[in-house]
N, C-alpha and C positions, 0 to 999 in steps of 0.2 A: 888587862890588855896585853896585848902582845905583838913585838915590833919588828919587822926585819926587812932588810933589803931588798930590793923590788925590780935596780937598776937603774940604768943612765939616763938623764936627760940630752937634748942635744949640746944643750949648755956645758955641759959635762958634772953638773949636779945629779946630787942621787935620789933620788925618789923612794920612796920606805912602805910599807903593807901592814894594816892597822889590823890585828883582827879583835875581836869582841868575841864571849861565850856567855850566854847566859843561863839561868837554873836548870833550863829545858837541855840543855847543851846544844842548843840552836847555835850557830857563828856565823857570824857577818864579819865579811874583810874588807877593806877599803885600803885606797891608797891615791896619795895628795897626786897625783899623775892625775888631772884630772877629775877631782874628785870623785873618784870612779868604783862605784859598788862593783868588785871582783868576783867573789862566791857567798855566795848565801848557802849555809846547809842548815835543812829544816828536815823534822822524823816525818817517815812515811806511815802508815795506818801501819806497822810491822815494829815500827820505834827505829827501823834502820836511816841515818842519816841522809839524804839527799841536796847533792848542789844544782837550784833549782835556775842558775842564771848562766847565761850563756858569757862567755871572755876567755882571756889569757895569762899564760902563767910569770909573763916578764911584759916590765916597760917598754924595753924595745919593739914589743908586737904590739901593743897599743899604739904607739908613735908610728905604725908600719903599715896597719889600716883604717878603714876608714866607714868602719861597720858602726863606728859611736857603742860599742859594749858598753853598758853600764856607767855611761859616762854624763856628767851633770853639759848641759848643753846654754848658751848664754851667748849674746844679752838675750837675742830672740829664739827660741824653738821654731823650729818647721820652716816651712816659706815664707818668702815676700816675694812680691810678683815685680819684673822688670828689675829684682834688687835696688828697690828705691821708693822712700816716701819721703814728704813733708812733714815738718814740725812748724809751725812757726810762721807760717811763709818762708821757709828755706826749704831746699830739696836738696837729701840726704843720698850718698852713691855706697851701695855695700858690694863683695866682692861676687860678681856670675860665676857660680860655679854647680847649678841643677839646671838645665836645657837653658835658660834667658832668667835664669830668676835664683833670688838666693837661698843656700839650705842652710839653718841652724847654725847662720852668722858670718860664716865663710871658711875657709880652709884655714886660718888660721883661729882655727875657735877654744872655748874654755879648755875644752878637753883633751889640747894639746900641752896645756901647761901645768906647772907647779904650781900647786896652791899652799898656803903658807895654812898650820896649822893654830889655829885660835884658843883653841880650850881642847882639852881631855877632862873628862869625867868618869874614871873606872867603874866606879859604886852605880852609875848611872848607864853604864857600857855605851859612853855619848864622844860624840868626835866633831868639832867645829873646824873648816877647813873656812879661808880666808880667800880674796883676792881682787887687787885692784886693778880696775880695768881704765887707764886714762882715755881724756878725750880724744876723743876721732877714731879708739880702736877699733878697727872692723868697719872705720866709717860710718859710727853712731857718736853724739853729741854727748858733752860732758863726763865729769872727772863719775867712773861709776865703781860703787863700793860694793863688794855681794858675800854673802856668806853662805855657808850651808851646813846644817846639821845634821847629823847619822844621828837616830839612836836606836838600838834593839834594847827594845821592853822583854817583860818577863811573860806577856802576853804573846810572844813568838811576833811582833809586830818590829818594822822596819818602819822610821818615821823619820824622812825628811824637810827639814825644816828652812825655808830661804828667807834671806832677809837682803837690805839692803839701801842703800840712798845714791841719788846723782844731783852732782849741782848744777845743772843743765836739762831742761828735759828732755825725756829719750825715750825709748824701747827698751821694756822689761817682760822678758815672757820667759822666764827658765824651766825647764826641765830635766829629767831625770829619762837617759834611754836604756835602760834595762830591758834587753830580753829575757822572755819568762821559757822556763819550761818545766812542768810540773812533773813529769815523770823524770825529771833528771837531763843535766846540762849536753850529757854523754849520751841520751837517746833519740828517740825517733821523732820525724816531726810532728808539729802538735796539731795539726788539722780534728783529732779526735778527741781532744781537752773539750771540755766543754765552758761557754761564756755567754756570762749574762752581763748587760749594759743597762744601766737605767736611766736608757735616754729616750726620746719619743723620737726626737728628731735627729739629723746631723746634717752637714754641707756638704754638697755634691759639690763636683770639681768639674773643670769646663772639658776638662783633655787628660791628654797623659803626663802632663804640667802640672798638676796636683792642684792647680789654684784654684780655691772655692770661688763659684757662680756667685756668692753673698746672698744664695737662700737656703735658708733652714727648711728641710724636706721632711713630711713625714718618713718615719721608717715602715709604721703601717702597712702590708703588703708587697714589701721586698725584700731581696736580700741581707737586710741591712737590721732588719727585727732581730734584736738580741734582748729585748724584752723580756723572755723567755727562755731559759738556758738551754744552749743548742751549741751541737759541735761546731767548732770552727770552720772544718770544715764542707760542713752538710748543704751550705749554700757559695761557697767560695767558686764552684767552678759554673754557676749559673748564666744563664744567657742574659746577660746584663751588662749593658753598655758602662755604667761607671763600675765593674770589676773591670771588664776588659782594658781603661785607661790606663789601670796601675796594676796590672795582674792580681790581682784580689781584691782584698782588705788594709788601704792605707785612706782612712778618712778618717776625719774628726767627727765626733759624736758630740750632743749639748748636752748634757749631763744634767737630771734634772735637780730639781731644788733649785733654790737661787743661791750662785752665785756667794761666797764670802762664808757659807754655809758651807763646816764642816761635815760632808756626809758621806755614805756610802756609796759610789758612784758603778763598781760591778762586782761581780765573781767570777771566779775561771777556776776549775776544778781536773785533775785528772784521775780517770777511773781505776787505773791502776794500781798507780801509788796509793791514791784519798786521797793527795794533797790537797788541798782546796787555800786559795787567795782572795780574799776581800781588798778590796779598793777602796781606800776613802781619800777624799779633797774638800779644799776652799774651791777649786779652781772649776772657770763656766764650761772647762771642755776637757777632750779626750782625745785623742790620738789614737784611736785602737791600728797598728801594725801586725800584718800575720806573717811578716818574715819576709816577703816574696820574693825579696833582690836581694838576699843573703848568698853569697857566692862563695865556691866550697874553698873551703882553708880548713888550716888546722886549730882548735883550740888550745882549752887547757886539759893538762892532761894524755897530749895525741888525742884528744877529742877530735868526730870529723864533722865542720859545721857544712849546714848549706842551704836550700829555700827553704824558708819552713820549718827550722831547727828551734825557733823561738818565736813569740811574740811581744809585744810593748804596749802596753797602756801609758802613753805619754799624756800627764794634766796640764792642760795649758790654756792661754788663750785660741781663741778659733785663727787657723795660720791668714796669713797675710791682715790682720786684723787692724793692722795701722793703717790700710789701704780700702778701708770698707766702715763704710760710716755706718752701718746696721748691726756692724758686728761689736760686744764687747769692745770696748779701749784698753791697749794696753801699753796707753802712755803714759809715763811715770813722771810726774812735777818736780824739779828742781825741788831739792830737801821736804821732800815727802816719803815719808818709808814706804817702802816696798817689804812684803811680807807673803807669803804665802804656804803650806803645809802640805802635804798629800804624804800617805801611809800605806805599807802592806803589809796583811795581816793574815798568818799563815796558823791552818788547823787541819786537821783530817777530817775524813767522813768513812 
């Protein structure tokens, strides 16, 4: 492992950049900012290195937008509608900050803070990042404990692992928002990657508010068939009212297998490179994002990002899912562990 400074917090703590190299000379970097996957560099079908995720090269530009690079996301991923539900017969208020409704917990979310490091494992190239979230943060119920595990295997595999307990019950839905980009962080966008989903179904959304209808639709005969590996692009600018909502491709997908079942959930491949990424989860859903509202800035590197420059496969529960009683629960019981896994697993073709 290897460790160096990274930059300031506002606090005026320093924040530090973790990286890992394994047999392959694969490297994954991280940094407690966040818990936040920085660069990933994986061999291209040539053996030449590629950083295959989108971010930046200092703390300060993480604290400066609001893209969520690579950044672990908590208590809840995605929306809640009205920014409010019940537990209990109490009604809980989170902070409006996506049109009337909350994103990924509020503007003061995990991925603004320092995470307290847990355990290093060198032998194992494994990194536990820590952090406590007291009652009422963000306007969720009880004292909430969470952790997260990095590890890069010798399989070229990327596996994070979340754990956690609240002694109150509350909303637990975390995620991981990595944008992908398989020809490299520094290239074009990825409309022409190709991805397969193995889902049958996903949740339509009523508007341009993202909020799922709370029916699961086939994919069957719309844009939405990723069944089948297909550019990302090849149906994104289709005459379809749920692309037009959200400028593409930001819906959650039901991921088939049941649930709790660690499985392969997609792949996404560039022709390019060969890179090719497998997807596996415990987790009932998907996030698939194609970038759309990515607004140009600079990365790492003088990288130049902008719509389109990356995608995300977020595992999650189905978003506003505390608000839909059809949907998965992702209510967490007073001192009940909370557990969950999802993995990326990088190879050529």
């Amino acid at each position: 492992m290897k460790k160096q400074p990274f930059g300031t917090m506002k606090d005026g703590s320093e924040a530090s950049l973790y990286s890992f190299t394994n047999r392959n000379n694969v490297t994954m970097a991280v940094t407690d900012l966040g818990a936040t996957l920085v660069s990933l560099l994986v061999p291209d079908r040539s053996g030449k290195l590629v950083d295959v995720v989108l971010g930046y090269d200092t703390a300060q530009e993480y604290l400066d937008h609001d893209s969520f690079f690579g950044t672990v996301i908590g208590r809840s991923g995605n929306r809640i509608d009205k920014a409010k539900f019940t537990i209990n017969g109490k009604e809980y208020h989170l902070a409006v900050n996506d049109n009337e409704n909350n994103l990924h917990s509020g503007p003061d979310g995990y991925e603004q803070r320092k995470w307290a490091i847990g355990a290093v494992d060198e032998a194992k190239n494994s990194i536990r990042f820590e952090l406590d979230s007291p009652d009422g943060d963000q306007g969720y119920p009880g004292n909430f404990h969470i952790a997260v595990t990095y590890t890069l295997t010798d399989d070229n595999e990327v596996i994070l692992h979340y754990e956690g307990k609240s002694d109150a019950d509350t909303v637990a839905n975390m995620t991981n928002h990595s944008y992908f980009n398989l020809a490299g962080h520094d290239s074009s966008i990825i409309e022409g990657q190709t991805l397969k989903l193995n889902a049958q179904a996903y949740t339509p959304v009523r508007d341009h508010q993202a909020i799922p209808t709370g029916e699961l639709a086939p994919v069957e005969g719309t844009p939405f068939d990723f069944r089948t590996a297909k550019p990302i692009g090849q149906d994104i600018g289709a005459d379809c009212e749920q692309l037009h909502f959200v400028g593409g491709y930001d819906h959650n997908f039901v991921c088939d297998g049941p649930a709790g079942e660690f499985r392969k959930i997609a792949e996404a491949c560039c022709e390019t490179t060969g890179i090719t990424m497998e997807v596996f989860t415990d987790c009932c859903g998907v996030q698939f994002y194609a970038g759309n509202a990515i607004v140009s800035q600079t990365g790492k590197g003088g990288a130049s990002y902008g719509k389109r420059s990356g995608f995300c496969l977020e595992s999650q529960y189905y978003p506003n899912a505390i608000n839909q009683a059809g949907f998965p629960s992702p209510l967490l019981k007073a001192g009940e562990p909370y557990e969950t896994k999802t993995s990326y697993r990088f190879s050529v073709k």
